[in-house]
C-alpha positions, -999 to +999 in steps of 0.1 A: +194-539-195+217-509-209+200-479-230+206-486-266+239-472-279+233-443-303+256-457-328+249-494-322+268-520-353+240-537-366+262-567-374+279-566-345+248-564-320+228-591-345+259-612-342+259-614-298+222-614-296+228-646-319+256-659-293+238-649-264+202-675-277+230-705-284+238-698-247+205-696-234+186-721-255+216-746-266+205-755-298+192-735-329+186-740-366+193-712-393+158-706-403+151-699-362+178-680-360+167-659-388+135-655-381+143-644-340+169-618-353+144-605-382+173-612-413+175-631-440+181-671-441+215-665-458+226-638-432+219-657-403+239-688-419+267-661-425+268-649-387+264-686-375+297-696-396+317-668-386+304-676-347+313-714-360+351-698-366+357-679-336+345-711-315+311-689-301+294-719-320+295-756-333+273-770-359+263-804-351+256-834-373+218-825-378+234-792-390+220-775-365+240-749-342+250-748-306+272-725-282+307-732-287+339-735-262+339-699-263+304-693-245+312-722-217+330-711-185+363-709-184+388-708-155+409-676-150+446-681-156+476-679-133+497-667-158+507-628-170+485-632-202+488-594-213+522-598-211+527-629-232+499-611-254+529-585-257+560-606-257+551-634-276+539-626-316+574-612-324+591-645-309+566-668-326+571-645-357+609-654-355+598-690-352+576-693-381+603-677-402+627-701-391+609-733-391+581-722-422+553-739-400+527-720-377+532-708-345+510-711-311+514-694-280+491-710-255+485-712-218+471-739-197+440-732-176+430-761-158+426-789-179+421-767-213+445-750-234+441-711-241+455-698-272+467-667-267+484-654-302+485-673-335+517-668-361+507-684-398+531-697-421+528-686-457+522-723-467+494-726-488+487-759-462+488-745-427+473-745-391+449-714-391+447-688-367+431-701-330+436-671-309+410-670-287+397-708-284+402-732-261+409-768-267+409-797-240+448-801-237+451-830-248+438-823-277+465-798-290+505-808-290+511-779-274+484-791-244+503-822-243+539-810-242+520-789-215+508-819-199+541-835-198+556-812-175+533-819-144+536-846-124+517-879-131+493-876-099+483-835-114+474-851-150+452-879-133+432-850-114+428-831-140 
């Protein structure tokens, strides 16, 4: 256990110490939540919604939460990602202009998608940012147009 910063972000440290117990204990309500982190009711259902948008958390039918895609495992990637982190916003920038739709850059890691860098259209309908999150690929178009390039016998393994 670290020495507690001198200038630790409240929100911020609340907000992992809440990521950290959906990792540990799998399954929390808000009042729990609220009461293990010493806030409010309404600030803990604040932090578990933005944890909910970031994918650190799901809320499951019994509206109850749970850790998220981001808080699970995840396999390192072959590819250059800092250099598609780099390269790719102004090309998917050029895209969205073009085409008025949203833009992903994603890799493929294993059986899941990565989305590195998200481009939003100014439609008031869009795809919103997923930077960040992972998807099983078969689940995003761009996971299957990813999928579609490996042999048949690859896809069946994976």
């Amino acid at each position: 256990m670290q020495n507690r910063p001198t200038y630790a972000i409240e929100s911020v440290d609340r907000a992992l110490r809440l990521a950290a117990l959906l990792q540990q204990e799998g399954s929390i309500r808000v009042s729990d939540a609220a009461g293990v982190l010493g806030i409010s009711v309404s600030g803990a259902h604040r932090l578990l919604a933005t944890l909910v948008y970031r994918g650190f958390a799901e809320q499951f039918p019994d509206r109850s939460y749970g850790p998220g895609g981001a808080l699970r495992p995840a396999e390192p990637a072959d590819a250059p990602v800092t250099r598609l982190r780099q390269v790719g916003p102004p090309r998917l920038r050029s895209l969205v202009d073009r085409v008025g739709e949203s833009a992903n850059l994603m890799i493929r890691v294993g059986s899941q998608v990565r989305f590195l860098s998200t481009i939003e259209a100014d439609r008031a309908l869009r795809v919103g940012d997923r930077a960040g999150r992972s998807l099983p690929a078969q689940h995003a178009s761009g996971g299957k147009a990813l999928l579609a390039t490996l042999p048949r016998r690859e896809v069946a393994a994976l």
